[in-house]
N, C-alpha and C positions, 0 to 999 in steps of 0.2 A: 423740231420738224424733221420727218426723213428725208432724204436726201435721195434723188433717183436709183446712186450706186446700192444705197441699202434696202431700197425695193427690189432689185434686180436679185439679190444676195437671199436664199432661204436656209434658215439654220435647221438642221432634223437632228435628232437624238438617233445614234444608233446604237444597237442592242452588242454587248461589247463583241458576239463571234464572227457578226458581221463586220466589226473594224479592225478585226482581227485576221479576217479573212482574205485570200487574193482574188482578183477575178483575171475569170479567163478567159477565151477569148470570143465566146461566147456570149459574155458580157453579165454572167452567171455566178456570183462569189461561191466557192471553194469553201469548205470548213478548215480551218488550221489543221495542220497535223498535228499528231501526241508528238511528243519527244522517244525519242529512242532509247530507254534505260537497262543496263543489261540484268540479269539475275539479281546480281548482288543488291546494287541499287535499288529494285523495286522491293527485295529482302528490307532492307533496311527503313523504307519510305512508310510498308507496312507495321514492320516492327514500332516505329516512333507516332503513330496514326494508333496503334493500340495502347502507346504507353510504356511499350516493354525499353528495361534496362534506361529508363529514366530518370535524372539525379533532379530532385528539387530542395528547392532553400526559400527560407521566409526572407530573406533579404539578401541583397546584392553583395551586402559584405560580407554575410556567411560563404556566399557560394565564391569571390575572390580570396578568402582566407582557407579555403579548400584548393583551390587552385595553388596557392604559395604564395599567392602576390603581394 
């Protein structure tokens, strides 16, 4: 049986960039900012998103026996 507090209480699902978001003061949520990545970084983010200069191994021991370990 519910209980008056869990009537009182309504659960909403929200969509992750509005939980992600601040509100201001307005009472209006805000979209997150991006992060600030410089040159190189977004170099590199694209690089690994195309594939480039990627090492793969059929298994975890090939790729620690590449390693040295």
């Amino acid at each position: 049986m519910a209980t008056k507090a869990n009537k009182l209480v309504t659960k909403k699902a929200l969509p992750a960039e509005e939980a992600t978001s601040k509100v201001t003061k307005t009472g209006k949520a805000s979209k997150p900012k991006k992060p600030g990545y410089n040159e190189e970084t977004m170099q590199v983010i694209r690089d690994a998103k195309a594939g480039k200069d990627l090492l793969r191994y059929s298994t975890a021991e090939d790729m620690f026996e590449d390693f040295g370990s």
